[in-house]
C-alpha positions in Angstrom: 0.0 0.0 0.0 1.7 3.3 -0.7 1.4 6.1 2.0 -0.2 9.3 1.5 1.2 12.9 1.6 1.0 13.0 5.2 2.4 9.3 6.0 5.1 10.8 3.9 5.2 14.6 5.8 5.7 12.7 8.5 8.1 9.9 7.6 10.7 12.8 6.6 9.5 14.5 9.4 11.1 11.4 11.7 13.8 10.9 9.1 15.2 14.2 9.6 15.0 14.0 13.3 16.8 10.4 13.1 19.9 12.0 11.3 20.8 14.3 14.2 23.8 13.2 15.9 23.4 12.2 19.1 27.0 12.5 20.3 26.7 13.5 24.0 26.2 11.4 27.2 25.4 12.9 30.5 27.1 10.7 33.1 26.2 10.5 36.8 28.6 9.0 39.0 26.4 9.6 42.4 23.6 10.8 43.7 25.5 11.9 46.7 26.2 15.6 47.0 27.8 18.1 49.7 25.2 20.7 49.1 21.5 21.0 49.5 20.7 23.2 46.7 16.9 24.1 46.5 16.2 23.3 42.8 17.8 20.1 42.7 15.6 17.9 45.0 13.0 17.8 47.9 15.5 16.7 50.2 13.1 15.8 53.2 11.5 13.2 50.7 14.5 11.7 48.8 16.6 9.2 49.7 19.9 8.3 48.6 20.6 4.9 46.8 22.3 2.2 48.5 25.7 1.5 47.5 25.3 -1.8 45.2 22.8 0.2 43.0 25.3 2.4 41.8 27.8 0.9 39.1 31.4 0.4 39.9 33.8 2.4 38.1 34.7 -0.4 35.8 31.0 -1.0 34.8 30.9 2.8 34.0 34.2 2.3 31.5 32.5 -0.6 29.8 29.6 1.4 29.2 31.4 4.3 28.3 32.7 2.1 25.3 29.5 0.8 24.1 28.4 4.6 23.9 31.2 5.2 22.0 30.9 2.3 19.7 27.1 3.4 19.2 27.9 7.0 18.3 28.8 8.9 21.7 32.0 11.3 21.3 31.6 13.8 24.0 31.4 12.4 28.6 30.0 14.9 30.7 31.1 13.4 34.4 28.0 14.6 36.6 26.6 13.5 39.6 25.0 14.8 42.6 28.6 15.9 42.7 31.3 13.8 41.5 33.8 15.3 43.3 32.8 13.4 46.5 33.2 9.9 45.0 36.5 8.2 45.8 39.0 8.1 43.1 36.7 10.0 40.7 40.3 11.6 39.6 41.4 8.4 38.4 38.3 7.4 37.0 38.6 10.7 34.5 42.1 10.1 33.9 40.9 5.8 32.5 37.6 7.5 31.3 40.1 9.8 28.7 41.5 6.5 27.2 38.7 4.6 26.3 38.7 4.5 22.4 35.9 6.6 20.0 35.8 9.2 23.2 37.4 12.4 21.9 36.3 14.8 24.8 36.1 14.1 28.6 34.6 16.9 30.3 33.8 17.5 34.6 30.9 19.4 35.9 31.0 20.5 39.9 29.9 22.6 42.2 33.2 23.7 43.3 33.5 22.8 46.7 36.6 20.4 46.5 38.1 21.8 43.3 40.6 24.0 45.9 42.4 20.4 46.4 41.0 18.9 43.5 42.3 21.5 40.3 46.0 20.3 40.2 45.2 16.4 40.2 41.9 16.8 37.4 44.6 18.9 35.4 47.0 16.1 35.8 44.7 13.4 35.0 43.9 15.0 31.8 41.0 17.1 32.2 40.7 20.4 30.6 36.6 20.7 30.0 35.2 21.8 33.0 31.7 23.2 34.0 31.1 24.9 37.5 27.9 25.5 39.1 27.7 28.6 41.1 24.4 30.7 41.3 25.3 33.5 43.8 28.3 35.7 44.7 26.7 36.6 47.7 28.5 35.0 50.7 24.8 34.7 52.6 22.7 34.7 49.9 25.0 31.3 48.9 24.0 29.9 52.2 20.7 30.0 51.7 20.7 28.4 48.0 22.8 25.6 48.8 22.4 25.1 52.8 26.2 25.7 53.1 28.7 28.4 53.9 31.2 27.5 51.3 31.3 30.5 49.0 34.9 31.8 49.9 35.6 27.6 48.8 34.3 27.7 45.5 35.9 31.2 44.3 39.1 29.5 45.8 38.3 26.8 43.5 37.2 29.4 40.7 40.9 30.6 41.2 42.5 27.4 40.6 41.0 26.5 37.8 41.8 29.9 36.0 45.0 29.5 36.8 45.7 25.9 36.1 44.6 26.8 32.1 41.2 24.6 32.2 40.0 25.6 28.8 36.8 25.5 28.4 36.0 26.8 31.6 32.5 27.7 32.3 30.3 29.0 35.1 27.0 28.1 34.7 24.4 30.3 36.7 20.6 29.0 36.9 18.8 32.5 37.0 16.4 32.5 39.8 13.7 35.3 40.0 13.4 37.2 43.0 16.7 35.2 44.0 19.8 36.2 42.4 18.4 37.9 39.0 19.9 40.9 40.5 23.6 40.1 40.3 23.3 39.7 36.6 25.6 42.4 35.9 28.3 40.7 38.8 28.2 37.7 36.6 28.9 38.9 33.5 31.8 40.6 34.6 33.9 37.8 35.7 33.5 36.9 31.9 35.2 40.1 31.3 37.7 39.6 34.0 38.7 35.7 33.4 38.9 33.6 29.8 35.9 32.0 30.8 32.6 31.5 29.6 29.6 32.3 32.2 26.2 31.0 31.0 23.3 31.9 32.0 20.5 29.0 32.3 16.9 28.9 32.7 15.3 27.6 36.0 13.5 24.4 34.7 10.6 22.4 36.8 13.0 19.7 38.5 11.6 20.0 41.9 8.0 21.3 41.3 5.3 23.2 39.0 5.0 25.8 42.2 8.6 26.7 42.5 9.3 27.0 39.5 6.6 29.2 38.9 7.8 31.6 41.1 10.9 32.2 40.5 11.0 31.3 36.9 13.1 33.9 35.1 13.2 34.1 30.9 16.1 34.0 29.2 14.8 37.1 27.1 14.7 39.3 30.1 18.5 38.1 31.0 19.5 39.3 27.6 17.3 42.2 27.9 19.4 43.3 31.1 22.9 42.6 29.5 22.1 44.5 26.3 23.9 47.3 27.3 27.0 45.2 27.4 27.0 45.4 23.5 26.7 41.7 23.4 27.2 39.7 19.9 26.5 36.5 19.0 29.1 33.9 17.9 28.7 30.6 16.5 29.5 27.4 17.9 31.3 24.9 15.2 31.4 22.2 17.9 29.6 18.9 16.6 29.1 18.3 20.3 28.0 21.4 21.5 25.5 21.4 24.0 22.4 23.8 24.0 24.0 27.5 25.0 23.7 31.0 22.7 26.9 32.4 22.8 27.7 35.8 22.6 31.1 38.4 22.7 31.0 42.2 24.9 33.8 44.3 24.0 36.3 44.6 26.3 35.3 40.9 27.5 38.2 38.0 28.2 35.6 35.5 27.8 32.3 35.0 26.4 28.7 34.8 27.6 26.3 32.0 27.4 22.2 31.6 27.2 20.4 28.3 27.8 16.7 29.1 27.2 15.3 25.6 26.7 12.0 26.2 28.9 11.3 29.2 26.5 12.4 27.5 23.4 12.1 23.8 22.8 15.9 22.0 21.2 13.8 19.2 21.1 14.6 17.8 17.1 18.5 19.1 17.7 18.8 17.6 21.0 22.3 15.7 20.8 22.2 14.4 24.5 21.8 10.8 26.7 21.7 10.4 30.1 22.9 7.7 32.3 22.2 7.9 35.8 24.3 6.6 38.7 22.2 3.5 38.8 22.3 2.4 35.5 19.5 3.6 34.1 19.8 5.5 30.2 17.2 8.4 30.0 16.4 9.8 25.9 15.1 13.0 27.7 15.8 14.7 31.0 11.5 15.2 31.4 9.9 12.1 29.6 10.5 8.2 30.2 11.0 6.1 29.1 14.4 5.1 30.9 16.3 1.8 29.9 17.7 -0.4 32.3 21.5 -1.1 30.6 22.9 -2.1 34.7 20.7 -5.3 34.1 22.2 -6.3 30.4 25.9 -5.3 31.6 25.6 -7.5 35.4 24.7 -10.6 33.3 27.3 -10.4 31.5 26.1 -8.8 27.9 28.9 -8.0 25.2 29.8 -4.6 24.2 27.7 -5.0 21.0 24.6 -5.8 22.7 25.3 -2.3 25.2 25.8 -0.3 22.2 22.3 -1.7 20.8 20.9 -0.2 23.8 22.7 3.2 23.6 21.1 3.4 19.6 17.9 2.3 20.9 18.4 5.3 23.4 19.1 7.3 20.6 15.7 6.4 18.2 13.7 7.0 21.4 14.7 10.3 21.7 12.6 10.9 18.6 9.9 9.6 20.6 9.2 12.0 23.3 6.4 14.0 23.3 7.3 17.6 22.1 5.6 21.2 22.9 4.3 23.0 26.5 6.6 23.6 29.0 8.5 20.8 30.1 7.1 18.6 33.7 9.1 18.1 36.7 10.6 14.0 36.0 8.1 11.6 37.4 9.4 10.5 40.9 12.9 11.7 40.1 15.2 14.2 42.0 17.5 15.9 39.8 20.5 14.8 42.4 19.4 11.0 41.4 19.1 11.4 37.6 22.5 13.5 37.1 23.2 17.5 36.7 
């Protein structure tokens, strides 16, 4: 039987989204964190997984391989906060050899990079994210439940001066919160050849808080227009979802993440695999594969990979348009940053 004009529409429709290149993974290492940051998780209501649930460093480096052998260039280390696992350094440093990767990257919260910078250099890292959403010493402490600020610049510091390269501060803009320090931000991109981006508060804890202090990333550019910002393009085949732009006068650059206020859906390139083994197409829609199972009895690399592409054609799956839903059950601290 031969398809009409809209079997067809939507056969090149899928077709189209299919030939994306999905070349990123996400991957958690914990869901063990030494902050308490308020969009990350009701913490009187989670609890943290017990230790054999979370994969062994080795079982991570076998699945790292199968990602790569299905496609995957680009590691994003995440956690909770990865920093607190036990020899997470040499993890990153055998997580850099494993053949078809081509980019090993860290993202922290900057509480242990102080003693942390010169071993992550040495091991080989030189992509690294940090989270920091206040310069505010007390407004800090209320955000994350800890008094660590004067830590995390110290960390800052390091990292500047080590080289890291990319180096990026990534800021989740939180009206009524810290949408006044805008300015603050920005100007450590001027100060430091680093790239601060600027990223939409999405519903991973609930609908009500993040109605409240939802902030758009048109009213961050709005307030940084004065900075004579311009955009630049991004060649990187693994680039994740950030605008960038250039202010004169600027060592670094600036970075917009708007994906509440505009869907990257069809040009997603991301996976996610959580600390206990579980591959997630999409941050706010199941469904999740199980790939801890399949790797504990003993599958082959080939078979992994099938599940990393079968990862990949469910992506094209999810259900697209509205605003994004808090994940079903799911901190953000137990699916990965």
């Amino acid at each position: 039987m031969q398809s009409g004009p809209g079997q067809q529409a939507i056969q090149g429709a899928r077709r189209q989204a299919i030939s994306r290149d999905v070349n990123y993974l996400r991957l958690s290492i914990t869901d063990r964190c030494n902050l308490r940051c308020l969009y990350c998780a009701s913490w009187e209501e989670w609890q943290k997984l017990p230790a054999w649930e979370i994969l062994r460093y080795e079982e991570f480096l076998v699945l790292a391989g199968a990602a790569a052998r299905a496609g995957v260039r680009k590691v994003r280390v995440t956690g909770g906060e990865p920093l607190v696992r036990r020899g997470v350094v040499e993890f990153l440093q055998a997580l850099g050899q494993v053949p078809g990767l081509t980019e090993v990257c860290l993202t922290t919260n900057g509480v242990l990079l102080p003693e942390l910078a010169g071993d992550l250099f040495a091991a080989g890292v030189r992509h690294l994210n940090l989270s920091l959403d206040s310069l505010k010493r007390e407004r800090y402490r209320e955000l994350t439940g800890a008094d660590l600020l004067p830590q995390v610049l110290k960390g800052l510091e390091a990292a500047v001066s080590l080289g890291f390269h990319p180096l990026k501060l990534n800021c989740v803009v939180l009206k009524g919160v810290n949408d006044d320090e805008l300015l603050d931000f920005a100007a450590l991109a001027r100060d430091y050849p680093l790239e601060v981006r600027f990223i939409e508060f999405m519903p991973t804890v609930s609908r009500e808080l993040w109605g409240r202090h939802f902030f758009p990333m048109e009213e961050v550019r709005r307030i940084l227009a004065p900075l004579g910002l311009e955009e630049t393009d991004n060649p990187d085949a693994t680039a994740g979802p950030a605008h960038t732009c250039r202010a004169p006068g600027f060592q670094g650059r600036l970075g917009f993440i708007d994906t509440v206020s505009e869907h990257r859906c069809l040009t997603c390139n991301r996976l996610r695999l959580t600390a206990a083994g579980r591959l997630r197409p999409c941050l706010f829609a199941g469904p999740e594969l199980d790939v801890k199972q399949a790797l504990r009895r003993g599958e082959p690399e080939a078979a992994l990979a099938r599940l990393f592409r079968e990862a990949m054609r469910l992506k094209d799956e999810v259900p697209r348009g509205g605003r994004p839903a808090a994940p079903e059950g799911r901190a953000m601290v137990s699916i990965g940053g």
